[in-house]
C-alpha positions as CSV (number, residue, x, y, z in Angstrom):
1,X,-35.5,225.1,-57.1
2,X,-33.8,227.7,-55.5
3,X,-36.3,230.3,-53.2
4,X,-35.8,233.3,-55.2
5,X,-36.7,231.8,-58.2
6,X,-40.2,230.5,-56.9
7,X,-41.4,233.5,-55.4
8,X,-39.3,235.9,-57.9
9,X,-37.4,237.5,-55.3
10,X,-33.8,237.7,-56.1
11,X,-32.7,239.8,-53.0
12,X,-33.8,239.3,-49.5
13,X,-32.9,241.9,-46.5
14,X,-30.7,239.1,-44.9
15,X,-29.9,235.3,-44.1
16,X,-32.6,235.2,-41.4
17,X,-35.4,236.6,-43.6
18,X,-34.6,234.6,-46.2
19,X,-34.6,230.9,-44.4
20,X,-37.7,232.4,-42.8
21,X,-39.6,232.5,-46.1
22,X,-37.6,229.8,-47.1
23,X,-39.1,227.4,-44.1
24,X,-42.9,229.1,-44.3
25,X,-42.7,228.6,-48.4
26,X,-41.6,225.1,-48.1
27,X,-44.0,224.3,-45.7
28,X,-46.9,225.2,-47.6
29,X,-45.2,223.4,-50.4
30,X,-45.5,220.5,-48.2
31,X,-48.8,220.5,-47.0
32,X,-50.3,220.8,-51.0
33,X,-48.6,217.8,-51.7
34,X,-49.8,215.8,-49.0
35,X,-53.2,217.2,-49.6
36,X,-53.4,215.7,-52.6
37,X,-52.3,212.1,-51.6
38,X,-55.3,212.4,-49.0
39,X,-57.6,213.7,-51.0
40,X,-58.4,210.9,-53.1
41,X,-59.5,209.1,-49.9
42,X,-61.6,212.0,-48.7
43,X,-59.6,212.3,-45.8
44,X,-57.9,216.1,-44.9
45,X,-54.0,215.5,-43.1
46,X,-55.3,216.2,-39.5
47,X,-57.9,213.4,-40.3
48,X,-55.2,211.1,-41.6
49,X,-53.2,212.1,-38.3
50,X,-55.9,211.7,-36.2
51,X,-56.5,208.0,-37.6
52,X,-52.5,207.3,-37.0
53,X,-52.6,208.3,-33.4
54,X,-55.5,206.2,-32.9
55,X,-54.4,203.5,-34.3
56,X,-51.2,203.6,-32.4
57,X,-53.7,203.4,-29.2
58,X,-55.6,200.3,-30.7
59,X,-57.3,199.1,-29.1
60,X,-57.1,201.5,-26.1
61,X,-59.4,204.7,-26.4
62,X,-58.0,208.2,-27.2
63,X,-59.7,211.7,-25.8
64,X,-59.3,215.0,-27.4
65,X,-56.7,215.8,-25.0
66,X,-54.6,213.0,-26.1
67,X,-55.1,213.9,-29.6
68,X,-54.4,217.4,-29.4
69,X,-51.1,216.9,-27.5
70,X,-49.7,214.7,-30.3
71,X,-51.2,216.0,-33.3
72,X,-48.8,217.5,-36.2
73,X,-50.9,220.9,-36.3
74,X,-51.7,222.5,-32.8
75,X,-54.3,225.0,-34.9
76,X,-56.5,222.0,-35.7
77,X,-59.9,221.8,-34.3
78,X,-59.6,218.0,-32.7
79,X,-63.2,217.9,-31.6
80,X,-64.5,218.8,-35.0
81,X,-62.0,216.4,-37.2
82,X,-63.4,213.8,-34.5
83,X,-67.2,215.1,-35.6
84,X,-66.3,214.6,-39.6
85,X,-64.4,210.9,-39.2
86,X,-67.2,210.0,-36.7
87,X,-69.9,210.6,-39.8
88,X,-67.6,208.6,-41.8
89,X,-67.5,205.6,-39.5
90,X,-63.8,205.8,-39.3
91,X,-64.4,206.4,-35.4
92,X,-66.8,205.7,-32.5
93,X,-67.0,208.0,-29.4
94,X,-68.2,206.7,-26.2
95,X,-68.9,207.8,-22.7
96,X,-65.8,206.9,-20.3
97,X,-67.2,204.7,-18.1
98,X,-64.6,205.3,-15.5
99,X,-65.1,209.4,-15.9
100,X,-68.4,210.7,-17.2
101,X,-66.7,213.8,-18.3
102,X,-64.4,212.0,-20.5
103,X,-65.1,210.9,-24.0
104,X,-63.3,207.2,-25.2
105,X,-62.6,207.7,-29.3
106,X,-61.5,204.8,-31.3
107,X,-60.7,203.9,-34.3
108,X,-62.6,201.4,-36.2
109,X,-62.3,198.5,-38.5
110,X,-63.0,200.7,-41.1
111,X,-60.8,203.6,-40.4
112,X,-58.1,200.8,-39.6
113,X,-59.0,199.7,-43.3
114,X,-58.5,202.9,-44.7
115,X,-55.2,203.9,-43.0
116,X,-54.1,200.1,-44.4
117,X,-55.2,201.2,-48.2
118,X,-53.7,204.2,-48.2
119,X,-50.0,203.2,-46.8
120,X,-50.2,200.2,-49.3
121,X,-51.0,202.7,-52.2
122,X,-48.6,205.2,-51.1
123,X,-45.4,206.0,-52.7
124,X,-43.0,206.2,-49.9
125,X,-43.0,209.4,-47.9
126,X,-39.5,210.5,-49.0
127,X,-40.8,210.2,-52.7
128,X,-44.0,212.2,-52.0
129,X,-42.1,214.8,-50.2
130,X,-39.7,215.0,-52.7
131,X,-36.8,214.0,-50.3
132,X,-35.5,210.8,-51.6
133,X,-32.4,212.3,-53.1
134,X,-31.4,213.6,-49.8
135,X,-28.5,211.4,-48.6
136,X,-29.0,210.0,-44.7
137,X,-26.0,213.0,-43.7
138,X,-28.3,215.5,-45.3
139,X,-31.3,214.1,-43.6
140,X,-29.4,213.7,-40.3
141,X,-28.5,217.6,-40.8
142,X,-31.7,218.8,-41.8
143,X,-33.4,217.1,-38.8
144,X,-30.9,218.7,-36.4
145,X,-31.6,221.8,-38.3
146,X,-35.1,221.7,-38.1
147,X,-34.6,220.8,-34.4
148,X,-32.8,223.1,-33.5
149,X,-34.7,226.0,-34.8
150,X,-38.0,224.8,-32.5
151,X,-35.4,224.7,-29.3
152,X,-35.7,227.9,-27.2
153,X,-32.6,229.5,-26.5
């Protein structure tokens, strides 16, 4: 559906503003559907991209700098996603043996589990996200696009 018909605009001030609220509306609508996958494992995204990254370190430890430099969202509190998957047993923390200062997080069986469960019971990501009728050009083109826009000039 086209932008001005889901927010009931039908004129913006120009281009520009309009793919502006066109990207920040779509990204919202994005995140509500992805909530909704993860909610019915009790899991928010950040804790369902916390457990990726981990598990792409398996079986090597993580800190919260590591995490924070490849997480999806910047804004998210890493320490206190680690706190909430910790009380679930989805991760351990452990002094660094090497560095006292540092902390060693890692994924466990469980949260290893988990991530397994909900990729098997997933519809795929292009089907969640509503993007399966996107042809590879358009997908090519949107990437670029996308790109492009987070490239300084």
């Amino acid at each position: 559906m086209r932008i001005e018909d889901e927010i009931k605009q039908p004129v913006f001030h120009n281009l520009y503003q309009k793919a502006y609220i066109n990207v920040v509306y779509t990204a919202g609508w994005l995140s509500v559907r992805q909530a909704a996958v993860f909610k019915e494992y009790g899991l928010t995204l950040p804790q369902f991209n916390i457990l990726r990254i981990l598990r792409g370190q398996h079986p090597k430890p993580a800190t919260v700098a590591l995490l924070i430099e490849r997480m999806l969202d910047k804004t998210s509190n890493a320490s206190r996603i680690v706190d909430r998957l910790e009380e679930k047993a989805l991760v351990t923390r452990q002094v660094c043996p090497a560095n006292r200062r540092a902390v060693d997080i890692r994924i466990t069986n469980t949260g290893l589990d988990l991530l397994h469960r909900i990729e098997e019971g997933m519809t795929s990501p292009a089907e969640v996200l509503n993007m399966d009728h996107l042809t590879p050009a358009e997908l090519v083109q949107l990437n670029d696009l996308l790109d492009k826009i987070r490239t300084k000039p």
